[in-house]
Backbone as JSON Lines, residues from 0, in Angstrom:
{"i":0,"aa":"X","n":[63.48,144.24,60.1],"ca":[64.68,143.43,59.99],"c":[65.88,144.36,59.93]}
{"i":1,"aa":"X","n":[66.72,144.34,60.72],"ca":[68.12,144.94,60.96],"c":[69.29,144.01,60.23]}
{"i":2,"aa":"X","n":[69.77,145.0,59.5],"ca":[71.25,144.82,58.57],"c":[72.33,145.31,59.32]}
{"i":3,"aa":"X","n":[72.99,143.99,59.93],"ca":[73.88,144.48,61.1],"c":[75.12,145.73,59.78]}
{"i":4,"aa":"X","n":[75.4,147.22,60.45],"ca":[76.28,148.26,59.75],"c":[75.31,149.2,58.81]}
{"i":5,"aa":"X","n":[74.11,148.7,58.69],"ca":[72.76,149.95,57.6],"c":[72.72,151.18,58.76]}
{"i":6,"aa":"X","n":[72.94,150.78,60.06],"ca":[72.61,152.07,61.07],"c":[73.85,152.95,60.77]}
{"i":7,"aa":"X","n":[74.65,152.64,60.08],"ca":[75.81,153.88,59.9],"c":[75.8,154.68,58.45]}
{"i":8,"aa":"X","n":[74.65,153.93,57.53],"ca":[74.38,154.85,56.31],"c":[73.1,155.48,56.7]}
{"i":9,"aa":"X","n":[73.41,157.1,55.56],"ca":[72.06,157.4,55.48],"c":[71.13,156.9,54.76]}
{"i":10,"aa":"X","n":[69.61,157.01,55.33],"ca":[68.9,156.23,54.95],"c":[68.49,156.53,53.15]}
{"i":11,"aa":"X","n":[68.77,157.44,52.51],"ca":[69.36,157.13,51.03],"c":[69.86,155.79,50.38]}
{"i":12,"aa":"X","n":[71.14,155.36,51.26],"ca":[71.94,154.42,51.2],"c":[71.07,153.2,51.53]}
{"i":13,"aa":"X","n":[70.88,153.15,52.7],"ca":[69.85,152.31,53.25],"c":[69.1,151.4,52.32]}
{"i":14,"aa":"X","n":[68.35,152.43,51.42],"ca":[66.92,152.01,50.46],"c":[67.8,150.91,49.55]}
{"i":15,"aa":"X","n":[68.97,151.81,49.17],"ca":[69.78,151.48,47.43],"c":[70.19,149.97,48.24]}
{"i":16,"aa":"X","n":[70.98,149.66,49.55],"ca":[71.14,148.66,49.67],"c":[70.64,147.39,49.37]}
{"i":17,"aa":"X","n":[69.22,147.8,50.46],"ca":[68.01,146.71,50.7],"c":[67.61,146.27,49.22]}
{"i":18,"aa":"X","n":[67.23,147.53,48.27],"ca":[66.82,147.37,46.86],"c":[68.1,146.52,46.34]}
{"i":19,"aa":"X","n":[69.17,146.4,46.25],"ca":[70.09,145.87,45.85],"c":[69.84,144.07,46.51]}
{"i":20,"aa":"X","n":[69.77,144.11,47.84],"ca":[69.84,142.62,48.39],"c":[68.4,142.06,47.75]}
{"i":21,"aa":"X","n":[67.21,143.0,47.53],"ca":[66.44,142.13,47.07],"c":[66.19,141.92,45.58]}
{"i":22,"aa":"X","n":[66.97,142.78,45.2],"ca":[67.1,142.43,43.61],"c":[67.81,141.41,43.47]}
{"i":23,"aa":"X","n":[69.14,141.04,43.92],"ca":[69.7,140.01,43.82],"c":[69.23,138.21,44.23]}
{"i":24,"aa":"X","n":[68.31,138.4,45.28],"ca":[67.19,137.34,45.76],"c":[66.77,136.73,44.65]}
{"i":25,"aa":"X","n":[65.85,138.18,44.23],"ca":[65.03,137.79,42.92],"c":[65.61,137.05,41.71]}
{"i":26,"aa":"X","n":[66.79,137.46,41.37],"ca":[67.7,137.21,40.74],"c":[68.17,135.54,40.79]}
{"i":27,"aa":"X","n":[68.68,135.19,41.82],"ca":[68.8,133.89,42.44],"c":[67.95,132.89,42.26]}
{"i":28,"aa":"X","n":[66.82,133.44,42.55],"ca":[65.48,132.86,42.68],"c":[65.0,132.43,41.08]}
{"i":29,"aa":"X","n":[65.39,133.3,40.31],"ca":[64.73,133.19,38.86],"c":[65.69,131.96,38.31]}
{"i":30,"aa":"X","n":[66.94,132.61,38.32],"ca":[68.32,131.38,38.34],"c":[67.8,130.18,38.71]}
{"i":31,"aa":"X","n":[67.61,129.74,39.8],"ca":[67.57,127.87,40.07],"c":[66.06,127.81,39.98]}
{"i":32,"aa":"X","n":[65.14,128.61,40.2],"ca":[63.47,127.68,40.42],"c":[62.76,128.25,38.41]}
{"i":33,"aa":"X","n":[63.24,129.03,37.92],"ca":[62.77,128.95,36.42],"c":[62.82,127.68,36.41]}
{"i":34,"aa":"X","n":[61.84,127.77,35.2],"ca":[61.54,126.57,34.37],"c":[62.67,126.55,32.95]}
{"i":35,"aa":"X","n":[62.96,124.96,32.99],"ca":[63.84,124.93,31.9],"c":[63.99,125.62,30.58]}
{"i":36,"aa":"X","n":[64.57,126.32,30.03],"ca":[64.57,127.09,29.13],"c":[64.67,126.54,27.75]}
{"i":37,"aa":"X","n":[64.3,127.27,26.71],"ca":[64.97,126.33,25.68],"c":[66.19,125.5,24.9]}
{"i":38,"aa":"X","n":[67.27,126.51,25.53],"ca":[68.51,126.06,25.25],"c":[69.03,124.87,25.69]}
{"i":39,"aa":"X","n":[68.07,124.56,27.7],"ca":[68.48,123.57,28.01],"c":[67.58,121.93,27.45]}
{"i":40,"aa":"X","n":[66.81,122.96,26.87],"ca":[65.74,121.41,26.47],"c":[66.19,121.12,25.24]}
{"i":41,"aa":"X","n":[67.06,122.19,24.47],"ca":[67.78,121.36,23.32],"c":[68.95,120.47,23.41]}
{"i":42,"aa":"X","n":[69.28,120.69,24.68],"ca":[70.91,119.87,24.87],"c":[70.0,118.54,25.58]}
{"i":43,"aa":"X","n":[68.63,118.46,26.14],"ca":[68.98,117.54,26.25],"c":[67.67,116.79,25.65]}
{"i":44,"aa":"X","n":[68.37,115.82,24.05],"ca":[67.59,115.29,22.93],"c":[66.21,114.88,23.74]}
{"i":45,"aa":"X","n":[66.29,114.4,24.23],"ca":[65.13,113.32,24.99],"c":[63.91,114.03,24.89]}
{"i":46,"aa":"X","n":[64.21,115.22,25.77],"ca":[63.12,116.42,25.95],"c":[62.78,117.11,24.81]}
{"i":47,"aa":"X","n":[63.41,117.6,23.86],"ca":[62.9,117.72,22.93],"c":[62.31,116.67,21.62]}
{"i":48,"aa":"X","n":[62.47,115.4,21.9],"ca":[61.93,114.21,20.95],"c":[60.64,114.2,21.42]}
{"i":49,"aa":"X","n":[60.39,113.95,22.41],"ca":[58.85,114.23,23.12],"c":[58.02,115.63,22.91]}
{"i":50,"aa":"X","n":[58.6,116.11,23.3],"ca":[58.05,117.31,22.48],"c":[57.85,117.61,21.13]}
{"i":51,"aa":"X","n":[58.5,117.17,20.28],"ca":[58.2,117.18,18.46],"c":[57.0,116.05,18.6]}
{"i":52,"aa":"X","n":[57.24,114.84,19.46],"ca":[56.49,113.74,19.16],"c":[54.87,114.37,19.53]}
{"i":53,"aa":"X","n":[54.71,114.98,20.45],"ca":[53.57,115.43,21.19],"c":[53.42,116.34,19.73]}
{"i":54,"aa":"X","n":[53.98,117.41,19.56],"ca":[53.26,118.36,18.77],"c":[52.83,117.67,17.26]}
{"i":55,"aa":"X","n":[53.58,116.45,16.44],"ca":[53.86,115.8,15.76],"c":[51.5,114.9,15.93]}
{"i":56,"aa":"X","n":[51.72,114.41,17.06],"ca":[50.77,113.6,17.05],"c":[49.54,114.71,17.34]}
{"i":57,"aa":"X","n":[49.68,115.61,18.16],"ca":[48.31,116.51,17.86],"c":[48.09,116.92,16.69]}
{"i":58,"aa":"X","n":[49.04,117.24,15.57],"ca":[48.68,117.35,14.25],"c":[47.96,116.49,13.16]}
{"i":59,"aa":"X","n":[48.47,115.11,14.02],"ca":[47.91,113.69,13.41],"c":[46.48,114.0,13.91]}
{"i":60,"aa":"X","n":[46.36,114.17,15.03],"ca":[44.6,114.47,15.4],"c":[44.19,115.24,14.88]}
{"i":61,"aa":"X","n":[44.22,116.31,14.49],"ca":[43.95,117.13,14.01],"c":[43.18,117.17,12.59]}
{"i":62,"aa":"X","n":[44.49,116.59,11.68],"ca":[44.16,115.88,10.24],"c":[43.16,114.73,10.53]}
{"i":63,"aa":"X","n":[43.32,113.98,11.39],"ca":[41.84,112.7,11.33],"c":[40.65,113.4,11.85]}
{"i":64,"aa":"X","n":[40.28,114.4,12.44],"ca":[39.0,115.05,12.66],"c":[39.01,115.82,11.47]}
{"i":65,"aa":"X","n":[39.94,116.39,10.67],"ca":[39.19,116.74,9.38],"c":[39.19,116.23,8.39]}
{"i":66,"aa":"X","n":[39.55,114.73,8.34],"ca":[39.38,113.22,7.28],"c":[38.04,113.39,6.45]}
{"i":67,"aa":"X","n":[37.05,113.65,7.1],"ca":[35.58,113.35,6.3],"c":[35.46,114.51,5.5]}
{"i":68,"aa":"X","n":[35.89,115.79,6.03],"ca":[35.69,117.28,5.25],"c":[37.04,116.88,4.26]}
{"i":69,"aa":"X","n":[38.0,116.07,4.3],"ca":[38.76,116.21,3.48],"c":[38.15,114.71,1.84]}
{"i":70,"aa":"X","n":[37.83,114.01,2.47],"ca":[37.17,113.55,1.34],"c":[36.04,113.8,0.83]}
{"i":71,"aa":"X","n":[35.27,114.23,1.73],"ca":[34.28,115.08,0.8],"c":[34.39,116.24,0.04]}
{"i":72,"aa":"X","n":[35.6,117.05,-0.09],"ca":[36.01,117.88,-0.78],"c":[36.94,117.07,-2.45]}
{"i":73,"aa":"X","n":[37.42,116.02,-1.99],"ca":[37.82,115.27,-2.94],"c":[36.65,114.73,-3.87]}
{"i":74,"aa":"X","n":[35.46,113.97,-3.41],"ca":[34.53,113.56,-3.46],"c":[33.68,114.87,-4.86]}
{"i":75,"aa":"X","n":[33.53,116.31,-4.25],"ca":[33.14,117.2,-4.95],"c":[33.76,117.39,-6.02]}
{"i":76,"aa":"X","n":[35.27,117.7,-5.65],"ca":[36.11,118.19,-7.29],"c":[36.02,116.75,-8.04]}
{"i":77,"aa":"X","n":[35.53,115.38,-7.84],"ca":[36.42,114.47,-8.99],"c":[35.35,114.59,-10.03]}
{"i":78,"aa":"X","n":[35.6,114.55,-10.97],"ca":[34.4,114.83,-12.21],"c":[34.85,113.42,-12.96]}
{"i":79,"aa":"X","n":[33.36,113.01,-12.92],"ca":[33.65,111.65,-13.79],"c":[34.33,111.72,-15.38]}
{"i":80,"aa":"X","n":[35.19,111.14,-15.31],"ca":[35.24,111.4,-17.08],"c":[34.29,110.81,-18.33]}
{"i":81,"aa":"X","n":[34.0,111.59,-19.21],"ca":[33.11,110.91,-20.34],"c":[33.43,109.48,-20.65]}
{"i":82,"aa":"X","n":[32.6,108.33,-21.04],"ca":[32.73,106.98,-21.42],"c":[33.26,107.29,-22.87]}
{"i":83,"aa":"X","n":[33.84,106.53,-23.78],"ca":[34.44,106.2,-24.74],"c":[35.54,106.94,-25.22]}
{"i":84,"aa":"X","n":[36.18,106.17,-26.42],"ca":[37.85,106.73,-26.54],"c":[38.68,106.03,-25.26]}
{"i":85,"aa":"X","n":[39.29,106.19,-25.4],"ca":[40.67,105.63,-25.33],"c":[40.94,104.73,-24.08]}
{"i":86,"aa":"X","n":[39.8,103.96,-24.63],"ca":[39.36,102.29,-24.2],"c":[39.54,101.87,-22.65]}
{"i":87,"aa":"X","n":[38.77,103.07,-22.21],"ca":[38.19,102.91,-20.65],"c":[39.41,103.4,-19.73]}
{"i":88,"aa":"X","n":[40.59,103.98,-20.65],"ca":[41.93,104.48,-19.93],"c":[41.65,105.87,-19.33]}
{"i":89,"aa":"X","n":[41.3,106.11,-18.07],"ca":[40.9,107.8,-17.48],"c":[42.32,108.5,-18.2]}
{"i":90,"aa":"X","n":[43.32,108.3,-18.29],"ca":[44.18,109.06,-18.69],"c":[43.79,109.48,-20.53]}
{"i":91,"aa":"X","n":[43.5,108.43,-21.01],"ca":[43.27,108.85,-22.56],"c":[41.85,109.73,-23.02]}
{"i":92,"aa":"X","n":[41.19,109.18,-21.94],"ca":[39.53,109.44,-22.28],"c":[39.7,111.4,-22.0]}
{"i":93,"aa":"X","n":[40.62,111.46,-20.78],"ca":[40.94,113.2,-20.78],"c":[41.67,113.34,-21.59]}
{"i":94,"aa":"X","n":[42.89,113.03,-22.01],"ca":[43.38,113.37,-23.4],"c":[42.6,114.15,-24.59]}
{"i":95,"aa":"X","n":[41.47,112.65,-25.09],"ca":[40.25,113.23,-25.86],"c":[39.39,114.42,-25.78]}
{"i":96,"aa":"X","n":[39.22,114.07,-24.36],"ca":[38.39,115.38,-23.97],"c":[38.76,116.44,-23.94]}
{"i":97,"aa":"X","n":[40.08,116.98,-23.82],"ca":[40.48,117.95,-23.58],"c":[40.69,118.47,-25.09]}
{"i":98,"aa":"X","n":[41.21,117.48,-26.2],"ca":[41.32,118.14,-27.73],"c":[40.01,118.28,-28.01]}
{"i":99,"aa":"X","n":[38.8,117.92,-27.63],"ca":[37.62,117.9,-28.35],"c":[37.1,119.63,-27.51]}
{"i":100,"aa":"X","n":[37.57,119.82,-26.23],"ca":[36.71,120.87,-25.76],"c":[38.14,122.31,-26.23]}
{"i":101,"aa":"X","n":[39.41,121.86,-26.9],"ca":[40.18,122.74,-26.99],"c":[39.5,123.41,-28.41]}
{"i":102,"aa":"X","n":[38.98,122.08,-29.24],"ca":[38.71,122.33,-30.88],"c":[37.52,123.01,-31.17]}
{"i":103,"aa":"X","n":[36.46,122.6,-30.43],"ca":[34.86,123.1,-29.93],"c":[35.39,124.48,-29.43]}
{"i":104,"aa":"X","n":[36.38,124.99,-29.12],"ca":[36.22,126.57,-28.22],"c":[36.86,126.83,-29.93]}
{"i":105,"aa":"X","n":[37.06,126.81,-30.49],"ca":[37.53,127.61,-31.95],"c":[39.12,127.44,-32.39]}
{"i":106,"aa":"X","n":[39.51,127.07,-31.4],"ca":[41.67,127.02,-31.44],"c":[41.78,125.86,-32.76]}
{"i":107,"aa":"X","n":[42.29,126.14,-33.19],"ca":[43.24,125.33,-34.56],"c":[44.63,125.06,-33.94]}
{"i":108,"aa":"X","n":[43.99,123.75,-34.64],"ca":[45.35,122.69,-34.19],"c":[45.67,122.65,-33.02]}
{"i":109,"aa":"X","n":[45.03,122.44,-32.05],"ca":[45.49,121.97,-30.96],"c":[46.44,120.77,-30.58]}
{"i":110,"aa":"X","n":[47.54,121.01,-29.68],"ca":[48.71,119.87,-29.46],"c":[48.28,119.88,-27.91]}
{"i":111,"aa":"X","n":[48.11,118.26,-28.19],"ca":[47.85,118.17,-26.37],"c":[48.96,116.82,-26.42]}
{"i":112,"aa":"X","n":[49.43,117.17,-25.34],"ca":[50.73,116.1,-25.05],"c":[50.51,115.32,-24.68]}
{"i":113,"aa":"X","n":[50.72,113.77,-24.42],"ca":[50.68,112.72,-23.71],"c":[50.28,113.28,-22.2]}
{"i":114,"aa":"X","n":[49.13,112.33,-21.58],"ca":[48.53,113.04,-20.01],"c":[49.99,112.59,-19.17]}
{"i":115,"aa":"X","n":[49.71,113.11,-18.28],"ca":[51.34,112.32,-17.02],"c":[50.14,112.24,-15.74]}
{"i":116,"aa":"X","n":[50.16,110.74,-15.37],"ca":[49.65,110.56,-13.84],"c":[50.63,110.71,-13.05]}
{"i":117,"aa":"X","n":[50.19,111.49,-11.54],"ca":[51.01,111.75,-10.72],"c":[50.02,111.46,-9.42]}
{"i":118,"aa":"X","n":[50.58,111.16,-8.0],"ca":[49.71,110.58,-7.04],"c":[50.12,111.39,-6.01]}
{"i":119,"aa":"X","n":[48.68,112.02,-5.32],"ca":[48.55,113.21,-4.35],"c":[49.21,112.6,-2.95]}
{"i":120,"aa":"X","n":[50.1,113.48,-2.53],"ca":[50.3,112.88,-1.42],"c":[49.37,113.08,-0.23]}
{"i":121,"aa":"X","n":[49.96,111.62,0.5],"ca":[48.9,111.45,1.39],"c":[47.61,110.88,1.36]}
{"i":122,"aa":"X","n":[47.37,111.14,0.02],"ca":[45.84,110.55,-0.42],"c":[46.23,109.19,-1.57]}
{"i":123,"aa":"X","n":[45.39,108.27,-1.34],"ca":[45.73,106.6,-2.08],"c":[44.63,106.39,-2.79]}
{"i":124,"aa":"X","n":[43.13,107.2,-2.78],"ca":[42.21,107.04,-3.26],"c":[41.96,107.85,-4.82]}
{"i":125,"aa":"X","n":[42.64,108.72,-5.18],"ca":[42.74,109.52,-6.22],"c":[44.44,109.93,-6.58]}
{"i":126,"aa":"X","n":[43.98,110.63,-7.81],"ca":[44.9,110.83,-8.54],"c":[45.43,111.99,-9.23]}
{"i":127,"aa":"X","n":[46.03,112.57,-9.37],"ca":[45.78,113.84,-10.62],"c":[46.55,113.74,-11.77]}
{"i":128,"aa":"X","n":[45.57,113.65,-12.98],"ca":[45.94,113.64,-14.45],"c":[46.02,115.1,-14.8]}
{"i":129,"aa":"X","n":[46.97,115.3,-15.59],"ca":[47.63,116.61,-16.05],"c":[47.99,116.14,-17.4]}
{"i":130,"aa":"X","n":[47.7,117.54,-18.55],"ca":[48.34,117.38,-19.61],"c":[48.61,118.8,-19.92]}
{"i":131,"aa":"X","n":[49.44,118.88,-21.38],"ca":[50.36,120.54,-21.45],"c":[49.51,120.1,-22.83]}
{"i":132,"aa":"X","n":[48.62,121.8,-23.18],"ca":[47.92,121.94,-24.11],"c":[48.48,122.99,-25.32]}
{"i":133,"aa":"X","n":[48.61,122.66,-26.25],"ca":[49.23,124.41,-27.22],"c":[48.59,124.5,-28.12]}
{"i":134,"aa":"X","n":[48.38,125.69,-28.15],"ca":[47.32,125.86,-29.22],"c":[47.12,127.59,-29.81]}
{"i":135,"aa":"X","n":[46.43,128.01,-30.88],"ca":[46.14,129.02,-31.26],"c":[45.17,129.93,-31.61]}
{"i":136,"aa":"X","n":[44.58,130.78,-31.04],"ca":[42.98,131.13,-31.62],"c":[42.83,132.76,-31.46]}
{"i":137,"aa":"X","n":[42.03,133.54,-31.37],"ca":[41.33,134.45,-31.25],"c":[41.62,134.64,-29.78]}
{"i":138,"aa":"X","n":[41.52,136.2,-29.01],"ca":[41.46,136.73,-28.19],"c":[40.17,136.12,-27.26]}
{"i":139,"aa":"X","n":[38.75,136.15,-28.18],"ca":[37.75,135.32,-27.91],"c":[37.53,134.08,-27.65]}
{"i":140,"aa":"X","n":[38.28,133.46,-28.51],"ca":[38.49,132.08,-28.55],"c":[39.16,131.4,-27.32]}
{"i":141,"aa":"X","n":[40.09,132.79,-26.62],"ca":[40.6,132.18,-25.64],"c":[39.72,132.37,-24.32]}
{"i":142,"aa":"X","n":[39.06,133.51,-23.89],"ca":[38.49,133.64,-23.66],"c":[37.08,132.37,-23.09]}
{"i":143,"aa":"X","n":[36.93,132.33,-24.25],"ca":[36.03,131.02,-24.08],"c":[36.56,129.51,-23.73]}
{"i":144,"aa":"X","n":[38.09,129.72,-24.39],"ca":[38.34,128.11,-23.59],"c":[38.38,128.25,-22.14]}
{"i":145,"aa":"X","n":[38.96,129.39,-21.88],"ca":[39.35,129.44,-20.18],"c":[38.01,129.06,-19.0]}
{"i":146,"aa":"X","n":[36.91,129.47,-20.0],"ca":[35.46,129.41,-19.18],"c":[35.11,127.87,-19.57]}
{"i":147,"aa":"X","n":[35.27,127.86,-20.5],"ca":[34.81,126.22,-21.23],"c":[35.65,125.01,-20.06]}
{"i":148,"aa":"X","n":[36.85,125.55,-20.22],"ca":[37.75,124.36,-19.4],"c":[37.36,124.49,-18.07]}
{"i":149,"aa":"X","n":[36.91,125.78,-17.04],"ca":[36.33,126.06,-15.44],"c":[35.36,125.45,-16.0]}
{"i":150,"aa":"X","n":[34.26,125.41,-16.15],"ca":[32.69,124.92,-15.8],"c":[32.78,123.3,-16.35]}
{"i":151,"aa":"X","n":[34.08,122.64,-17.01],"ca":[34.03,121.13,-17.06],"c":[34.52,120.88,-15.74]}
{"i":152,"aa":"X","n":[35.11,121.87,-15.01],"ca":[35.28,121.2,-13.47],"c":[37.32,120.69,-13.94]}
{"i":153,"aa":"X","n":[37.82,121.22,-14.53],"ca":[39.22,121.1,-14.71],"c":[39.89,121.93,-13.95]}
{"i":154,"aa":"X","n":[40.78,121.56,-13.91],"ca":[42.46,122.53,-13.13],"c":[43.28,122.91,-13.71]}
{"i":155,"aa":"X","n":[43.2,125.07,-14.11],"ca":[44.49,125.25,-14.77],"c":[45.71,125.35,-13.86]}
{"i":156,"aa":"X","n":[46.36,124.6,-14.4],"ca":[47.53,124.59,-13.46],"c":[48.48,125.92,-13.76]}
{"i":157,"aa":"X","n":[49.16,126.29,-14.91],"ca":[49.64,126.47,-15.6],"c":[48.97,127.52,-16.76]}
{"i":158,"aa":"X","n":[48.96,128.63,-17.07],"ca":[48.79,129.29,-18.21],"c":[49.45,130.34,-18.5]}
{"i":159,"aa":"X","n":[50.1,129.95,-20.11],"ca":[51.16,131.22,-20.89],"c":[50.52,131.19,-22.0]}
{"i":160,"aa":"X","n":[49.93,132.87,-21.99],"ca":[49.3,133.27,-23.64],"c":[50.45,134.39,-23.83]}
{"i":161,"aa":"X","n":[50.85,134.42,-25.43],"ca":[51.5,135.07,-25.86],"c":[50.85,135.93,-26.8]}
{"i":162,"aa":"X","n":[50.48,137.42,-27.33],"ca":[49.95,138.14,-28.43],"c":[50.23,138.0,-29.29]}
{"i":163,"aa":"X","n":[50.13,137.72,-30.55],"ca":[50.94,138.41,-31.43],"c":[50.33,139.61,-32.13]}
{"i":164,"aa":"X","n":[51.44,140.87,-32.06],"ca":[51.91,141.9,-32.85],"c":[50.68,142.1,-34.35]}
{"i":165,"aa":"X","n":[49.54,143.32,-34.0],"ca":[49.28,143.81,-34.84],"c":[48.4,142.59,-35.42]}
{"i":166,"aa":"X","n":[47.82,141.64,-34.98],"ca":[47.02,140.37,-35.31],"c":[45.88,139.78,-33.87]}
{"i":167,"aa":"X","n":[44.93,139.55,-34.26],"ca":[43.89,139.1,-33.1],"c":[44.32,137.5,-33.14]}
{"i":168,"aa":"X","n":[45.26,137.51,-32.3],"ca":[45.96,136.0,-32.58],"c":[46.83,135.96,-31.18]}
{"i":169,"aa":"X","n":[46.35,134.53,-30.26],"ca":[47.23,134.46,-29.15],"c":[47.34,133.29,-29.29]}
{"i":170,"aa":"X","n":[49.17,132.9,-28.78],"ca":[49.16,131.62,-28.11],"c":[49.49,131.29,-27.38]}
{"i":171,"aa":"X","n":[48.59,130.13,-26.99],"ca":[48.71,129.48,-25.46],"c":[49.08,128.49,-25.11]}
{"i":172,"aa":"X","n":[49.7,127.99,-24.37],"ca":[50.06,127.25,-23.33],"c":[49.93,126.62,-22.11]}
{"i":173,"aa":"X","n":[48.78,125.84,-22.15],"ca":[48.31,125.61,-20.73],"c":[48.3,124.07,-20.44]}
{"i":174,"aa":"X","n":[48.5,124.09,-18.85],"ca":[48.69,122.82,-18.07],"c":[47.51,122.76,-17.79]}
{"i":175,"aa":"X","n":[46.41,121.73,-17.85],"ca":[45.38,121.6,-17.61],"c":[45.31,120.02,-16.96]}
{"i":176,"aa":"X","n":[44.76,120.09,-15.33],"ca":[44.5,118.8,-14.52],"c":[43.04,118.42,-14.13]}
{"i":177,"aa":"X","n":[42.8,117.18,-13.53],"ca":[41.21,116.92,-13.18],"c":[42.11,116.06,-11.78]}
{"i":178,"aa":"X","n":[41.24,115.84,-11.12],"ca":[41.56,114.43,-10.37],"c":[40.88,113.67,-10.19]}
{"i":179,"aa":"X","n":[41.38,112.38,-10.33],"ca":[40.52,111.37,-10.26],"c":[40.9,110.34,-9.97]}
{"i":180,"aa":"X","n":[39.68,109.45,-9.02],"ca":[40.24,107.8,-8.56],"c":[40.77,107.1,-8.8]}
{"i":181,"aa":"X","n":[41.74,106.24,-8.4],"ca":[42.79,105.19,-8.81],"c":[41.42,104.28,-8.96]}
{"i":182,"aa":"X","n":[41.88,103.54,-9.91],"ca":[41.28,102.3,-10.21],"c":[41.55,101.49,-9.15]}
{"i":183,"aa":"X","n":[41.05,100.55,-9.13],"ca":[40.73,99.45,-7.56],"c":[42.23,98.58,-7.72]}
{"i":184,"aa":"X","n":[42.46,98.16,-8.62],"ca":[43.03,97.21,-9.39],"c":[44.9,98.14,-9.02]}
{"i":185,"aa":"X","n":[44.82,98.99,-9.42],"ca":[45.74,99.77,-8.98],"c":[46.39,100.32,-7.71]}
{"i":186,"aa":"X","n":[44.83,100.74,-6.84],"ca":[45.1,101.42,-5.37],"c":[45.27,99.8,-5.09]}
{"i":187,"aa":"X","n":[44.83,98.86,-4.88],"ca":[45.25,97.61,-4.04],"c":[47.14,97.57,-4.7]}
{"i":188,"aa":"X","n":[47.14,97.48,-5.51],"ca":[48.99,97.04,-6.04],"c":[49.62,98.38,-4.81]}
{"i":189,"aa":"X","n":[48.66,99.47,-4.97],"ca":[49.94,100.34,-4.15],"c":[49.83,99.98,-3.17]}
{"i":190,"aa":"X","n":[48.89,99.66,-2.1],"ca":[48.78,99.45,-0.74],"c":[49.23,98.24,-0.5]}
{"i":191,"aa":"X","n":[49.53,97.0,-1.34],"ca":[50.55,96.02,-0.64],"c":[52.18,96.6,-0.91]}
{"i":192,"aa":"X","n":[52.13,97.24,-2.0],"ca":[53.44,97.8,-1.89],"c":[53.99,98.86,-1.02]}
{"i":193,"aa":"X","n":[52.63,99.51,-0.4],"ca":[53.02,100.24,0.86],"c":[53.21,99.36,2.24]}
{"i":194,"aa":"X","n":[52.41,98.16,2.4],"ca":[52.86,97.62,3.12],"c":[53.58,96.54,3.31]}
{"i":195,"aa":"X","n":[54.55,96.83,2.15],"ca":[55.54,95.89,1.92],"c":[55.3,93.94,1.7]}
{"i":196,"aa":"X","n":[54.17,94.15,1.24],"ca":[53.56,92.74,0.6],"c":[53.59,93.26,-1.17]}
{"i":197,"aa":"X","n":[53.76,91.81,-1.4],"ca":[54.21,92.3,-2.98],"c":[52.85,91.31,-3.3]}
């Protein structure tokens, strides 16, 4: 292919030209036939709503193929709570339990606070009860609640032990949770109130 005026450079010139016209091609070429870039798929909303929506709903798939591994993991941690005390209330009956397994590990005077229910998101079938424990014992003593409270299958959420100075004496502070099933009676009140039936 002849570049009418290349016959009057040397062929040095020649190369730098041609390399020049086809760099610029390329150039051109990348310009109008690229694929839309991101800047332009943000200006225009549409294209990017579909796109969140797409990545949005493969995540939804995602989470429902691991639905069964996710309640069966729920299924494992819920530990039934002991029958009696505080008259079939899961929130009181851990209350109890938790001063009886704080007092049984050796701690004096244990203060366990009123439990607080709080509801896992995403999940309508369970629950997690939490209470703030304080208390005082032996280095040992603590020791042993920390193992005592893991092998009942509890959740420290939360733990502050403090020394005290020149004494085999710590105190602690711990958030301690379980989770466990909404009562029937309950998960139905939330699910018409989720679906806006009262």
């Amino acid at each position: 292919m002849k570049i009418p005026g290349l016959e009057n450079l040397k062929p040095r010139e020649q190369k730098l030209v041609v390399a020049t016209v086809g760099a610029l091609i390329v150039f051109l070429a990348f310009q109008f036939l690229a694929p839309v870039d991101e800047a332009e798929a943000e200006a225009d909303p549409e294209a990017v709503d579909v796109a969140t929506l797409d990545e949005r709903f493969q995540g939804y798939l995602t989470d429902l193929e691991k639905a069964g591994a996710i309640i069966r993991e729920y299924q494992r941690n819920e530990v039934r709570l002991p029958e009696g005390g505080g008259g079939g209330r899961a929130d009181l009956v851990f209350s109890d339990q938790i001063a009886r397994l704080v007092s049984e590990s050796g701690f004096r005077t244990p203060g366990v606070e009123v439990p607080r229910i709080s509801e896992i998101d995403d999940v309508d079938e369970y629950e997690l009860i939490s209470t703030t424990v304080r208390a005082e014992g032996t280095f040992e003593e603590t020791q042993r609640l920390l193992r005592v409270l893991d092998r009942n299958g509890l959740i420290l959420r939360e733990v502050e032990l403090n020394a005290v100075r020149d004494r085999d004496l710590v105190r602690g502070r711990f958030v301690v949770a379980r989770i466990s099933p909404v009562p029937q009676e309950i998960l139905e009140r939330r699910r018409r109130r989720s679906s806006g039936r009262f």
